[in-house]
BASEPA-512073 format. One record per residue (C-alpha): x, y, z; residue in three letters. Coordinates in pm, whole numbers, always signed. Example, Ala and Ser with C-alpha at 12.3 -4.5 7.8 and 13.67 -1.06 7.14 Angstrom:
! BASEPA-512073
+1230,-450,+780,ala
+1367,-106,+714,ser
! end
This chain:
! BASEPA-512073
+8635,+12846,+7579,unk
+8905,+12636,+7726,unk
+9277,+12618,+7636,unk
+9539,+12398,+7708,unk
+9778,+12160,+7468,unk
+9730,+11831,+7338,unk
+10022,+11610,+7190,unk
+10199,+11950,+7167,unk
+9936,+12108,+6990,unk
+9769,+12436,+7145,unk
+9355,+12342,+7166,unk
+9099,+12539,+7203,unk
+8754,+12357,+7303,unk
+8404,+12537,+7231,unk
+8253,+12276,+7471,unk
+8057,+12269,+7837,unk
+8381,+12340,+8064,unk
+8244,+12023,+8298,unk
+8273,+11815,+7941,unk
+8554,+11498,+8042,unk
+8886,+11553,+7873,unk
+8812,+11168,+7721,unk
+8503,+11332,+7494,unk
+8661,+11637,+7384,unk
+8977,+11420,+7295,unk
+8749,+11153,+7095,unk
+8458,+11336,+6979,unk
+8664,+11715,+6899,unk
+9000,+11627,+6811,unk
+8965,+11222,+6675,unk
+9235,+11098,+6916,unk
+9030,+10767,+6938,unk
+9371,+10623,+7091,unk
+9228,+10694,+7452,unk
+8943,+10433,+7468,unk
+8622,+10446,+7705,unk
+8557,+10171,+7951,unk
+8412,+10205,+8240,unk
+8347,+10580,+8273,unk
+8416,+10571,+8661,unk
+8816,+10582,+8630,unk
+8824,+10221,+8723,unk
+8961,+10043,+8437,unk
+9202,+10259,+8268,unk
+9148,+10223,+7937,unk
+9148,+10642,+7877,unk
+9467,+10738,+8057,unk
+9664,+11015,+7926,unk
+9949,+11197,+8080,unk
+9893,+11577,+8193,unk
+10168,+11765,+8312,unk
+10364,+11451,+8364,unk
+10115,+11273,+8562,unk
+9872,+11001,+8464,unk
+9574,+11078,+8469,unk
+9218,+10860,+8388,unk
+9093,+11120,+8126,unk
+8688,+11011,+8186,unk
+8738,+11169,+8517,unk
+8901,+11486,+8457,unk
+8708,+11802,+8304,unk
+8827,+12003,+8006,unk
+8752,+12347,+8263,unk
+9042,+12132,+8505,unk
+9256,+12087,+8207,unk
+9288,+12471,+8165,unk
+9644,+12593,+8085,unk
+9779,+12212,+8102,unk
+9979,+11984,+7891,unk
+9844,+11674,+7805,unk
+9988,+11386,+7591,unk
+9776,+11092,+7444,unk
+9884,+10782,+7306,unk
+9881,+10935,+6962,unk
+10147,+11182,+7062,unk
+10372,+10973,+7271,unk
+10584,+10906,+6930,unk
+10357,+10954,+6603,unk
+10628,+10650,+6468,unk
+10525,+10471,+6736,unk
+10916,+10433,+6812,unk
+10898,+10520,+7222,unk
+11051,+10224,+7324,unk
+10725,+10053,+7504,unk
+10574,+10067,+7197,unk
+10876,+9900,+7042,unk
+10868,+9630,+7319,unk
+10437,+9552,+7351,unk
+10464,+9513,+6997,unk
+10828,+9273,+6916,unk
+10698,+9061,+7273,unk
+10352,+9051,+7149,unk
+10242,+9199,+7543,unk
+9881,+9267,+7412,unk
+9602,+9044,+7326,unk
+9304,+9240,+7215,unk
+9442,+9583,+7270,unk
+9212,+9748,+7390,unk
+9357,+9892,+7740,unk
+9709,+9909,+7573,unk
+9683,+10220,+7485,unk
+9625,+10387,+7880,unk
+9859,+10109,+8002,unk
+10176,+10240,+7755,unk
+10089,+10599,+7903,unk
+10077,+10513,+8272,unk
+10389,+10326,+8167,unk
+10580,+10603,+8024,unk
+10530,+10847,+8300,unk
+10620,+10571,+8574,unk
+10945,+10530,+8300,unk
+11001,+10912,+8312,unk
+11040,+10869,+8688,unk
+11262,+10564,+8746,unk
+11398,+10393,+8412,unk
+11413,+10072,+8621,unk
+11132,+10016,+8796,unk
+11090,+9701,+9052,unk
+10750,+9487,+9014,unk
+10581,+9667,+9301,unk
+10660,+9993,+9144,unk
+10522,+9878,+8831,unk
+10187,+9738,+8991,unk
+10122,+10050,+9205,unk
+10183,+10256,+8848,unk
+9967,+10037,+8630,unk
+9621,+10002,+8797,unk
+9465,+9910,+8473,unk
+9211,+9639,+8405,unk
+9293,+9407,+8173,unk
+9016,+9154,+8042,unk
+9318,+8922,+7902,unk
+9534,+8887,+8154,unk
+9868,+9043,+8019,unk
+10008,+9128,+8347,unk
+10314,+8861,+8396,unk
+10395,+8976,+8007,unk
+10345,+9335,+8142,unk
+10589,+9404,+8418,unk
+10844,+9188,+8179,unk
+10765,+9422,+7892,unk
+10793,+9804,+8081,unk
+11116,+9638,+8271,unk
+11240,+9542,+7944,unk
+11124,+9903,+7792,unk
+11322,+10042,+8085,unk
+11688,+9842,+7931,unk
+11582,+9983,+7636,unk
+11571,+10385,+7731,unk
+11888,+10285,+7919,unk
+12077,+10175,+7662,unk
+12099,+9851,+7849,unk
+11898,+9659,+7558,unk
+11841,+9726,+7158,unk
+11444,+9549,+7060,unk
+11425,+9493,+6673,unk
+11209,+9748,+6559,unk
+10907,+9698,+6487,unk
+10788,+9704,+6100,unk
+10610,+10042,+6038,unk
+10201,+10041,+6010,unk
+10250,+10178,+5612,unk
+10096,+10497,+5742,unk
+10314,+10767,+5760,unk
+10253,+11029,+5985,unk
+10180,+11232,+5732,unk
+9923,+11034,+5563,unk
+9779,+10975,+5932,unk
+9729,+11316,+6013,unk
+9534,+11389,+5686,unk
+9266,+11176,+5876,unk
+9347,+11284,+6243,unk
+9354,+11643,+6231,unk
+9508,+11683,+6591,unk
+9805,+11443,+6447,unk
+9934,+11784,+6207,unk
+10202,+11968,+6327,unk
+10093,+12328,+6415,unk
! end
């Protein structure tokens, strides 16, 4: 059995240790927020952050996981409040959304790091393939994100989903609060 914490959440998966971290976090726990692409760690689209790193989860096992922390989109801010999320959403960054979700995490650890990152900081961070383009809209957005955390910048919030987070976790058990 392997154990380690997801969105601050102590896990426990009954699963074949080799098993990626990206099935056991779709397919056991229903955090659907990291999304498959490629399955060769290529595009991005299932990056999480473990132990403060980012990290493609389609190329990391649940047995490697063991004893670590790891935060998916769905636990960066269950409000969605975390100040990228704020920002991609009042700037309109993404287009079909789809590698949002591991681009916001790479995002917030490279923001953990340096809350003013330069654009060649930003494009060694975000690796990410994106199908639509976003990148000028990108660096703008996580530099903007960066104001924010600093205090530099306020972004109009964003209108809630009408989900609480409550209401969400009824569906997603790995959303309730242990």
């Amino acid at each position: 059995m392997t154990k380690f914490t997801v969105n601050d959440r102590p896990v426990q998966y009954r699963m074949d240790p080799a098993t990626p971290l990206l099935w056991a976090l779709r397919d056991a726990s229903n955090l659907t927020g990291t999304k498959y692409g490629c399955g060769t760690g290529d595009c991005g689209a299932c990056t999480v952050d473990m132990d403060g790193e980012a990290v493609r989860s389609c190329q990391v096992s649940i047995a490697a996981a063991e004893g670590k922390f790891v935060t998916t989109i769905e636990g960066l801010s269950p409000d969605r409040g975390h100040p990228l999320q704020q920002v991609f959403a009042a700037d309109n960054v993404s287009q079909c959304g789809y590698c949002i979700p591991g681009i916001i995490m790479a995002a917030s650890v490279l923001l953990r790091r340096t809350s003013d990152p330069s654009e060649e900081e930003i494009d060694a961070a975000i690796t990410h393939i994106c199908r639509c383009g976003i990148y000028p809209r990108l660096r703008g957005a996580i530099q903007r994100a960066g104001r924010v955390m600093r205090g530099e910048e306020v972004v109009d919030a964003v209108p809630p989903s009408g989900i609480s987070p409550d209401e969400a976790a009824k569906t997603v058990p790995a959303l309730r609060k242990p």
